[in-house]
Structures are given as structure tokens and as C-alpha cells.
FIRO-712694 format. One record per atom (N, C-alpha, C): residue in three letters; x, y, z. Coordinates in steps of 0.05 Angstrom, whole numbers, plus 5000, padded with zeros to 4 digits. Example, Ala and Ser with C-alpha at 12.3 -4.5 7.8 and 13.67 -1.06 7.14 Angstrom:
<rs>
ALA526448865156 ALA524649105156 ALA526449345156 SER525749555142 SER527349795143 SER525850015157 
</rs>
This chain:
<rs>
UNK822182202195 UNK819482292195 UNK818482372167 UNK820182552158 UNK819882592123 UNK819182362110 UNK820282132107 UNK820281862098 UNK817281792099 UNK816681812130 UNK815181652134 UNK812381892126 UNK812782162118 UNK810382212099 UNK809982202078 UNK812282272065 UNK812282072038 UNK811781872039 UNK812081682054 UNK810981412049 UNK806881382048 UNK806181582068 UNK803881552073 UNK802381762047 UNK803481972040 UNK802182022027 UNK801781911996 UNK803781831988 UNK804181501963 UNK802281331969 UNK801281321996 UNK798481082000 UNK797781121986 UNK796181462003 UNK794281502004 UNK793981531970 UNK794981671957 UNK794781801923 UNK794681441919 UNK795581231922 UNK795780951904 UNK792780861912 UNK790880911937 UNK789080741947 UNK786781011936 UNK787181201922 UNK786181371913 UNK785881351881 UNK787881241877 UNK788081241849 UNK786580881834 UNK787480601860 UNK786080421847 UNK783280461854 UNK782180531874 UNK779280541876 UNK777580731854 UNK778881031837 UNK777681111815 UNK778080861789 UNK780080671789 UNK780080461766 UNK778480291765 UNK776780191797 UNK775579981805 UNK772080191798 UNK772980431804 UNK770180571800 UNK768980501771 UNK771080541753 UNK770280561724 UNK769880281717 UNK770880041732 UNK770579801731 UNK767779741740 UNK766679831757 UNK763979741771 UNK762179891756 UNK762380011743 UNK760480141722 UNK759579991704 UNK762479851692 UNK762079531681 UNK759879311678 UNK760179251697 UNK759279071711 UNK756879021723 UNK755178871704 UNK752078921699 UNK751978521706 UNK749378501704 UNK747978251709 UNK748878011690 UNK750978111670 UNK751177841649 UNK754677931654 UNK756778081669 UNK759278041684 UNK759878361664 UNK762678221655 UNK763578531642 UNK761878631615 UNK761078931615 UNK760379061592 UNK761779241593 UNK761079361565 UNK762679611560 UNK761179841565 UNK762480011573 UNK760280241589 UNK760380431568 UNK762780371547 UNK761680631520 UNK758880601501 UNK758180311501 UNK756080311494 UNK753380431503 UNK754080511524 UNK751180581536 UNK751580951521 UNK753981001520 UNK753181291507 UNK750981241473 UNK750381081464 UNK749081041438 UNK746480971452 UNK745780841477 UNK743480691485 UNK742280811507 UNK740280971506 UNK739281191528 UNK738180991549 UNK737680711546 UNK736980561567 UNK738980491581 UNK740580401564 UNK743580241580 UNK744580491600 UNK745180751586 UNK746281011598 UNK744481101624 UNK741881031625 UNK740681031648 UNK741580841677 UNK742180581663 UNK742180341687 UNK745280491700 UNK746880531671 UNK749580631691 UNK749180881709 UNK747481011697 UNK747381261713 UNK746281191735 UNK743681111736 UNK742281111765 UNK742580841777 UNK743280661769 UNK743780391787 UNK746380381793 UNK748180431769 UNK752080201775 UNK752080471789 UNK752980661779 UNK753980871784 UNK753780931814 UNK751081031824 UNK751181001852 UNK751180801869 UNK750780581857 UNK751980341878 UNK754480311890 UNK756080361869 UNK759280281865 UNK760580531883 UNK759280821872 UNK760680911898 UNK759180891925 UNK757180851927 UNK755980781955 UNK757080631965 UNK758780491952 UNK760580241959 UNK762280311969 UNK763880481955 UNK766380551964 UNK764980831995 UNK763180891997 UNK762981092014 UNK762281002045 UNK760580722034 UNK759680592064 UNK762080442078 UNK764380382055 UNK766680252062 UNK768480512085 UNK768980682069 UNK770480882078 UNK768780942109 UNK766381022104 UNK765381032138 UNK766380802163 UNK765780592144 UNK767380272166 UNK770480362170 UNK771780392151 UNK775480422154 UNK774680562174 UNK773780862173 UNK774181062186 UNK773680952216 UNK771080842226 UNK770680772252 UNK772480532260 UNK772880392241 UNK774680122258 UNK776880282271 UNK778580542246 UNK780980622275 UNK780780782292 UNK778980912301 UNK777381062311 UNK777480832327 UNK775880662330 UNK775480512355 UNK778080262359 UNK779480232349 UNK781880072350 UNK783280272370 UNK783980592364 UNK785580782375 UNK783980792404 UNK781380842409 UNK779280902428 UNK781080672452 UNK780180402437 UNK778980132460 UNK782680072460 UNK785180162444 UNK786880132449 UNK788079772447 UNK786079712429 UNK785279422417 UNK785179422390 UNK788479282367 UNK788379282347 UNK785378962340 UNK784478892341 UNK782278662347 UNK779478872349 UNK779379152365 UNK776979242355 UNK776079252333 UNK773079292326 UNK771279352303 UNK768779582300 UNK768979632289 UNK766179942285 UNK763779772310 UNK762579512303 UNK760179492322 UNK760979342352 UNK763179502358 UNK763579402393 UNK761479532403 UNK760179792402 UNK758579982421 UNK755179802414 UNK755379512408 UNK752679452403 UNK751079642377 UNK751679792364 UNK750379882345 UNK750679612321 UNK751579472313 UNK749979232297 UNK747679162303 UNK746579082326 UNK745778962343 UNK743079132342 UNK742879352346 UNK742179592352 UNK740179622318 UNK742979722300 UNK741079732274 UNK738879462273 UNK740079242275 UNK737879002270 UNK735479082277 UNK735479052307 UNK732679082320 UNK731779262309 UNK732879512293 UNK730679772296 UNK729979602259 UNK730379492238 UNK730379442222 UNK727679182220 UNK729179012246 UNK726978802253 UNK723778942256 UNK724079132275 UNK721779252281 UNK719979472257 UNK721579532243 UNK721179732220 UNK719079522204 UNK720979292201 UNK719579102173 UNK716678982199 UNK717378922220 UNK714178882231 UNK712278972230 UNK713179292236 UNK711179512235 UNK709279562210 UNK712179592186 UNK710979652154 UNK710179422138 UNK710379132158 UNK709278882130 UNK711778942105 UNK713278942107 UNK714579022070 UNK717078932076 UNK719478932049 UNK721578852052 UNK722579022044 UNK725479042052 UNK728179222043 UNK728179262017 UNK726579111995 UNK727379071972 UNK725779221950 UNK722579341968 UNK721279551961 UNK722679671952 UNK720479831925 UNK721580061917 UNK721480301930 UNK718080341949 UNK716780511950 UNK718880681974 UNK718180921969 UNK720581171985 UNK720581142014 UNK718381212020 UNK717581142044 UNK717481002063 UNK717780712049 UNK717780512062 UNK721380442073 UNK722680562040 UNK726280532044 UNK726680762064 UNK726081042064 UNK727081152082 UNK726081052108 UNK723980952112 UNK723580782140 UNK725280532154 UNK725980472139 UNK728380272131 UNK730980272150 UNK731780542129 UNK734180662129 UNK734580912168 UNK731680992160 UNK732081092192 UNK732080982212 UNK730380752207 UNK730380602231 UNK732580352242 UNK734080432219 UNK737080162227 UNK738780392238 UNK739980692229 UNK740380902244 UNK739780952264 UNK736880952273 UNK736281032307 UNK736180812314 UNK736280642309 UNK736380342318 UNK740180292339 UNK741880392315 UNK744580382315 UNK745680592339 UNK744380802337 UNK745381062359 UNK743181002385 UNK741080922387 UNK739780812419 UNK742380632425 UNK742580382411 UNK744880192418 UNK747080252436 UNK747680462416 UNK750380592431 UNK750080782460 UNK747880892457 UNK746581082484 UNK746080922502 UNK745280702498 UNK744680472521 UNK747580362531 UNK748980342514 UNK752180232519 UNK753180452539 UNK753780702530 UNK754080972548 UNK752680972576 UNK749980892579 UNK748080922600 UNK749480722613 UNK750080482609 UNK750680232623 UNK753480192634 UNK755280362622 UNK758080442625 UNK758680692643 UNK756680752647 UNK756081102662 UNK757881282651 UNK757881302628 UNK759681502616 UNK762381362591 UNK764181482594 UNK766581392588 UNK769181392590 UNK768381452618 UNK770881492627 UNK773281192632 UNK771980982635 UNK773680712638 UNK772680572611 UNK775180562596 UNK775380432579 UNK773580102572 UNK775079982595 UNK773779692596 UNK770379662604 UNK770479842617 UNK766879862630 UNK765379852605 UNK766880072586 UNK765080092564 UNK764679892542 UNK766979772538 UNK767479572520 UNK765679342528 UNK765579252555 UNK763479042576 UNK760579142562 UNK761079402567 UNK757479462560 UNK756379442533 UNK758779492510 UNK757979452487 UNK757479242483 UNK758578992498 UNK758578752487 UNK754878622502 UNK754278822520 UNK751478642538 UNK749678722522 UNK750179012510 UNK747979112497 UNK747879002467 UNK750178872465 UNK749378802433 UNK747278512443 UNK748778322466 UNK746578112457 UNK744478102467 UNK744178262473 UNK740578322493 UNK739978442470 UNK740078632454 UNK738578802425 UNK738278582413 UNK740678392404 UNK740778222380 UNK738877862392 UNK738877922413 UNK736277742425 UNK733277822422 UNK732978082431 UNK730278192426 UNK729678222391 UNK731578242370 UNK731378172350 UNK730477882337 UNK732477752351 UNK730377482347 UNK728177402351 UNK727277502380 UNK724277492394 UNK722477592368 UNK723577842360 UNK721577972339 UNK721777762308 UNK723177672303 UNK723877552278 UNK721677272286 UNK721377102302 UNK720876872309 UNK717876952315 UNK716277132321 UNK714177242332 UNK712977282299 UNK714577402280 UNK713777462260 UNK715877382235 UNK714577092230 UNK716376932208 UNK716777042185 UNK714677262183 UNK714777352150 UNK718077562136 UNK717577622158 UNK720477902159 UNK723177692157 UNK723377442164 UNK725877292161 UNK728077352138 UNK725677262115 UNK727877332089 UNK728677632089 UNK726877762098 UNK727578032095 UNK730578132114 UNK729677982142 UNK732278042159 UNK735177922147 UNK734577732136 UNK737677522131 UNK738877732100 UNK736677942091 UNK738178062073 UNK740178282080 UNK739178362098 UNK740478562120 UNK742778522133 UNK742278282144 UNK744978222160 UNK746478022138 UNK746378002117 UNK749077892099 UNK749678132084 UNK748678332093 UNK749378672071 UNK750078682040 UNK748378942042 UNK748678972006 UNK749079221997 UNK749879191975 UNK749879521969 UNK748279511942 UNK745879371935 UNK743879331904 UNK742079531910 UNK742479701939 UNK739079891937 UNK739980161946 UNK743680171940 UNK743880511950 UNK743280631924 UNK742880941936 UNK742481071899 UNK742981361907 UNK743381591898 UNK744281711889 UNK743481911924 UNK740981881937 UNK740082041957 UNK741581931982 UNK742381701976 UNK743881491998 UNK746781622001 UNK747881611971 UNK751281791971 UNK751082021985 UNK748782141980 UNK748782431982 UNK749282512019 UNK747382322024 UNK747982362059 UNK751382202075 UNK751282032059 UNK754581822068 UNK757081972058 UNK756282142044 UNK758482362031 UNK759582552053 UNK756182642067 UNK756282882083 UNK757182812105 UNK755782562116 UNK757782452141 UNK760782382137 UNK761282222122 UNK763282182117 UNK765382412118 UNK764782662108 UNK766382852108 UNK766582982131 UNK764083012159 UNK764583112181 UNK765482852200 UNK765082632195 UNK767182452213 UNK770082442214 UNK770482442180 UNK772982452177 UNK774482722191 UNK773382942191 UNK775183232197 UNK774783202230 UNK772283052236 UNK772183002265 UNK775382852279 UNK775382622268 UNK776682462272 UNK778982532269 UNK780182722249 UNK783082852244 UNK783482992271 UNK781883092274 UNK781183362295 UNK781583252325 UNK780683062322 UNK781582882350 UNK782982672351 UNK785082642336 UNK787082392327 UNK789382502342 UNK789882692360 UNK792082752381 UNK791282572408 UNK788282542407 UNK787482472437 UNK788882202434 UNK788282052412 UNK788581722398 UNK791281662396 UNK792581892394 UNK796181872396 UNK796081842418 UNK794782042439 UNK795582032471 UNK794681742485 UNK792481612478 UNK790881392489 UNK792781182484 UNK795081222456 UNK795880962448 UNK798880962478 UNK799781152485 UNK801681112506 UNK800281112536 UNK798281102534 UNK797180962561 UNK795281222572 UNK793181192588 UNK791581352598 UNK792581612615 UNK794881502641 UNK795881712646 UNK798481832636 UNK798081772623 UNK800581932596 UNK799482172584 UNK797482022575 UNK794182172556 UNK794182492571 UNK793582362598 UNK792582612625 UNK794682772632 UNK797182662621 UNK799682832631 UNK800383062613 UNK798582962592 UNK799083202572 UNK797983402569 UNK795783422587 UNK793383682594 UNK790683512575 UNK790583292565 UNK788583242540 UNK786083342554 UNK783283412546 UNK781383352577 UNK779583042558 UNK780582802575 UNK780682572566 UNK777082502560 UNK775782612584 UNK773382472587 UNK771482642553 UNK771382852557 UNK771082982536 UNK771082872505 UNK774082932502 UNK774282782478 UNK774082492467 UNK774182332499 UNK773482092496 UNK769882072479 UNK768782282497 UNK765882292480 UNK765082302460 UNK766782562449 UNK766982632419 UNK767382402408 UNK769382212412 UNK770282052394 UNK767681772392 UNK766981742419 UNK764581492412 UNK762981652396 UNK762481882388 UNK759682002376 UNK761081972349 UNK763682012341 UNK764181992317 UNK763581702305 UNK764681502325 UNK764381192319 UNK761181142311 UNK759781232323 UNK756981112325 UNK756381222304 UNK756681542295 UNK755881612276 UNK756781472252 UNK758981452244 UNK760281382212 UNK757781112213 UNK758480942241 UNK758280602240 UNK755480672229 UNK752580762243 UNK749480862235 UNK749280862213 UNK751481062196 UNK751181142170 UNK751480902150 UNK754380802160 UNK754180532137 UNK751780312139 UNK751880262160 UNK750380042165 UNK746580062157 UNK746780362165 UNK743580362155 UNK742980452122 UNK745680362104 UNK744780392088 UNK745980212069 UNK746879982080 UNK747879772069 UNK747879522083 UNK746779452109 UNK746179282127 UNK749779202142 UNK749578992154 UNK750978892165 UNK753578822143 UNK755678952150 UNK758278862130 UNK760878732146 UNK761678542143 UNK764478502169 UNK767278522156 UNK768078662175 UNK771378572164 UNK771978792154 UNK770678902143 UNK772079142129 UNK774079432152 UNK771579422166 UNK772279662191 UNK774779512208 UNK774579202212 UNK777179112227 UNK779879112214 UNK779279002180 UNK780779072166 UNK783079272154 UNK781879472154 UNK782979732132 UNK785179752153 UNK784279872178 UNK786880042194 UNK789179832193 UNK788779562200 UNK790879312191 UNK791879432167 UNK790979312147 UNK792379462120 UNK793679572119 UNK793279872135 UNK793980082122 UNK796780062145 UNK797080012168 UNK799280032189 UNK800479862180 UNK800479522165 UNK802679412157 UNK803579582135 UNK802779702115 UNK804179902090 UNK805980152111 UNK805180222127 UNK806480532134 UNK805580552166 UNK808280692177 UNK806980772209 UNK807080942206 UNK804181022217 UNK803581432222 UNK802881422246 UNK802081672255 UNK800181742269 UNK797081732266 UNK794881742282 UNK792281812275 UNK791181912257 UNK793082152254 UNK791882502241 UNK792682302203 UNK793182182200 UNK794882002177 UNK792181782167 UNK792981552190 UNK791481382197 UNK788781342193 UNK787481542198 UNK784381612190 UNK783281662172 UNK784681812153 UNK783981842126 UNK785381542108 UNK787081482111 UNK788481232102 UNK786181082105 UNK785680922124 UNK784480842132 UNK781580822118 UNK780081022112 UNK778281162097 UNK778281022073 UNK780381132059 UNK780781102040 UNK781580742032 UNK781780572052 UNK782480302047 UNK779680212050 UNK778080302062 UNK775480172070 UNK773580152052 UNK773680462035 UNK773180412016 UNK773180341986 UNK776580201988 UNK777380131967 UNK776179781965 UNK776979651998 UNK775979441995 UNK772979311991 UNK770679542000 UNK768079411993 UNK767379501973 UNK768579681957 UNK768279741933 UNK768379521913 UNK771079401926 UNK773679201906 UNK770578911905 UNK770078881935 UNK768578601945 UNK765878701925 UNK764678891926 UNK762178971906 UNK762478761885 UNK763978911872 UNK764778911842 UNK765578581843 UNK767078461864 UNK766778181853 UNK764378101859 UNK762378101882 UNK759578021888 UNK757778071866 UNK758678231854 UNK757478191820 UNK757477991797 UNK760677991795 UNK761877961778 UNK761977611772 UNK762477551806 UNK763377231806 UNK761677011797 UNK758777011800 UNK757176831792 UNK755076981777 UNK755177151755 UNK753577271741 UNK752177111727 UNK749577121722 UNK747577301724 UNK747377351758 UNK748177171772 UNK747177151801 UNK749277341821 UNK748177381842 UNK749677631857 UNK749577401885 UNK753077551897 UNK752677451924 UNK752277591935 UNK750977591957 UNK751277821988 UNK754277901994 UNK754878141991 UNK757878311990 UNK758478212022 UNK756378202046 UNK757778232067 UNK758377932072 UNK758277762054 UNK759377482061 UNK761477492053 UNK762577642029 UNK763877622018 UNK766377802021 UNK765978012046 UNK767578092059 UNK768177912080 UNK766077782091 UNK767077602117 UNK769077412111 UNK769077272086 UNK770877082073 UNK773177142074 UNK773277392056 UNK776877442050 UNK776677632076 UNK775777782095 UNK777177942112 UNK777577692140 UNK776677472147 UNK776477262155 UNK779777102150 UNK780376982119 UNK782476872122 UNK784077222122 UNK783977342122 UNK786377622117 UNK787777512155 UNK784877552165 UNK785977562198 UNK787477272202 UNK786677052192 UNK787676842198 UNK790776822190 UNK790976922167 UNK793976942157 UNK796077072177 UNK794377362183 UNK795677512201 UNK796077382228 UNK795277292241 UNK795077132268 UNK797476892265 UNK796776732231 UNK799176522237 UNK802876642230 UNK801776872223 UNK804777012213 UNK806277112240 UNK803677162250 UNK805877352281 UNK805677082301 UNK804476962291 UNK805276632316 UNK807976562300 UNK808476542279 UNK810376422263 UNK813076522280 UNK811876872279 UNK815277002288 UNK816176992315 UNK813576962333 UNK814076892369 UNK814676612360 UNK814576402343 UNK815976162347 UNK819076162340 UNK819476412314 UNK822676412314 UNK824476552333 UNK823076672351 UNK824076962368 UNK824976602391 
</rs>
């Protein structure tokens, strides 16, 4: 057991330590690929773009990431399905529409500067994301059966993500605006964006520690869970409210990202087996090492030109799973 916290806490300090290197790296990393960021101490303009553009991007990056780690094991532990992802409860689905409807309502794009129009944005892919999930709950009658709920996340995502299209097709203008959304970015977080993904981030995570006994209990089976005194239905709740929450947070402030939330807890369980109470912060901390890492190349790779980060998570977290799938077919073929 000793071993195995030393091992976990060497992650955690290593997945702690490359994401501050990748930090000072994405500071870098401006519109023409690598610069030097000491220069900007001589150039009160340059010292601005790092301050108020790289600077909070890069960790917005790493913050919206860490909210995804955090919910993928959170809901991997929940649905008791290493294959779950942060938007099973239909909150993808959920943010769209409220985002679709936002840009109908306000005529404008994501790409506005004006405050108003981004916090409209931003709230409305949030309450967009938590109705999603309340509809999932309503349609599941609770949560007390696992699979009921997982069924319901899956009806409610394509009925939202249908009525999204209705809206998109009804009103052609919002198109480009929606396809920016759902390939995700992190070019428009800034400093008011960290400020709130910080705060969640910090009460999901102590949430999630706090209830990572139930997620030990869930993983040896339900009436195991119940044999232990857990009170299951309860904390089962807590825990979708934590999921929905982190998932709202990233997503309404960086659009649609994949792979990352299915990703990290993978990661982090082939390096070390823990428990939950381990697992979640690990986890955390991988999530947001990787859309940090994917940022910084969606910069970097075709500069002057930028890709959409959440393709570019779908790519590599895409073959990651494919590798993984032919490796454990590999070993049921040598077994």
C-alpha cells in the first residue's frame, strides 16, 4: 500500500511539474509559433498579449481540462463503465442547444468581444448543460438504477442535439458560429473565465474526494456498496451534481472538447492503481495537463494558423483508445 502511494504521489508531483513547463511554454507561443517571452519584459505591448491573452488561455486550458479529468472518473466510477465520458448525462447536447439558442436570440457570434453578449454565451451553454442533465434525472426518476440513467442520458442528448439542429437549419446564420463551439477552443478564455473554473474546480474536486468512498463502494458492486451502510441513493446524487457541474463549467467556457474526460482517468490507472480519493485529483491533474499540452500544439502546428483544440483532442485521444483496445485484444488473443 505504501508503494502504491508513493507511486501515486510521484504522479501526481511529475503531472504537476510538466504542466508548469508546458505553462511557461504556452506563454510562448504566439501567432508566428515559438517566441521568447523575455522579450516582452522590454515591450509593454508584447507584455500585455502575454499577460491578458497567452497567459489566461493556457491556464484556462489547463483548468477546463482538469474539470473534464475530474468528471470522466467521477462518471467512469458512477456508471461503473471504464468507456464512460463527462457528457453521458446529455449535458453536451444540452450546452449546444442553450448556445444554439443564445446565438438566435442575440444575432452575434462567440467571437464578439462585447461582455454581454460572451457572458450570454457562456451562461447559456451552462444552463443549457444542467437543464440537460435535470431532464436526464426527470426521465430516470431519480438515481437510483444505474442503467435507467445512463438510457436517459443517452435520449436526452439526441432529442436536445436534434432540437439544436432544428434551430441551426431554421437559422443559417448561427452555423459558423455553432461549428466553432462544437470543435472547442480555448482563444476567448481570459482571466474572469479562470477565475470562476478555478472556483469550481476547487469545490468539485474536494466534492469528489469527499465522495470517492461511495466510488470505491460502487466499483465492488451495488449490494456490496449497501452492505456497507453507504446511503447509496444520496450520494449517488451528490455525485451526478458534481459531474454536471465540473462538465457545465468546462464546456461553457470552451465549447465541446472530446477525449480528454475519457482519457485522463485511463492514463492515470495504467501509471498507478489507487483508489478514488487518489484517482480524482490524478486525474485532474492529467486532464489538465493534456488540453493544455493539445492547446499549445493547436497553436503551434500550423502557425500563423490555429486548429480547433477539440479536433485535436479527438485525434490523438481517438487513436490513444484505438491502441488501447488493440493491446488488450492482443493479450485475450495470447491468454
Amino acid at each position: 500500500m505504501k508503494s502504491e502511494q508513493r507511486r501515486a504521489f510521484a504522479l501526481g508531483f511529475a503531472l504537476l511539474a510538466i504542466g508548469a513547463a508546458v505553462l511557461v511554454l504556452g506563454l510562448g507561443v504566439g501567432s508566428t509559433g515559438f517566441e521568447s517571452i523575455f522579450a516582452a519584459w522590454n515591450d509593454p505591448v508584447a507584455m500585455q498579449i502575454v499577460r491578458d491573452i497567452r497567459m489566461p488561455r493556457t491556464l484556462g486550458a489547463w483548468l477546463a481540462g482538469a474539470l473534464l479529468g475530474l468528471a470522466g472518473a467521477v462518471a467512469q466510477g458512477l456508471f461503473r463503465n471504464p468507456l464512460a465520458d463527462p457528457y453521458l448525462l446529455g449535458s453536451a447536447s444540452g450546452a449546444s442547444l442553450g448556445v444554439a439558442a443564445a446565438l438566435w436570440a442575440f444575432g452575434a457570434s462567440p467571437a464578439s468581444t462585447q461582455w454581454a453578449v460572451r457572458l450570454g454565451m457562456t451562461g447559456a451553454a451552462f444552463v443549457g448543460a444542467v437543464v440537460a442533465v435535470m431532464l436526464t434525472l426527470l426521465l430516470a426518476r431519480g438515481v437510483q438504477q444505474t442503467l435507467r440513467l445512463l438510457l436517459a442520458g443517452v435520449i436526452v442528448g439526441v432529442v436536445l442535439g436534434a432540437v439544436k439542429d432544428l434551430i441551426a437549419i431554421a437559422s443559417t446564420d448561427i452555423l459558423q458560429a455553432m461549428q466553432a463551439f462544437m470543435l472547442g477552443s480555448t482563444g476567448l478564455v481570459g482571466w474572469s473565465a479562470c477565475a470562476v473554473m478555478s472556483l469550481l474546480a476547487l469545490v468539485c474536486v474536494l466534492l469528489g474526494w469527499a465522495l470517492a468512498p461511495v466510488l470505491d463502494g460502487l466499483a465492488l458492486g451495488e449490494s456490496t456498496a449497501s452492505s456497507l451502510g453507504l446511503p447509496l441513493g444520496a450520494m449517488r446524487a451528490a455525485l451526478v451534481a458534481v459531474l454536471a457541474l465540473a462538465t457545465g463549467a468546462a464546456v461553457a467556457q470552451t465549447g465541446l472538447i472530446a477525449f480528454v474526460g475519457l482519457a485522463a482517468p485511463h492514463l492515470v490507472r495504467s501509471a498507478v492503481k489507487t483508489t478514488h480519493a487518489r484517482l480524482i485529483p490524478l486525474s485532474s491533474a492529467m486532464g489538465g495537463l493534456l488540453l493544455m499540452s493539445a492547446d499549445l500544439l493547436a497553436r503551434w502546428l500550423i502557425a500563423p494558423q490555429e486548429l480547433p483544440v477539440g479536433v485535436l483532442t479527438a485525434v490523438l485521444g481517438g487513436s490513444y483508445l484505438l491502441w488501447l483496445m488493440h493491446r488488450r485484444a492482443a493479450k485475450g488473443g495470447a491468454r
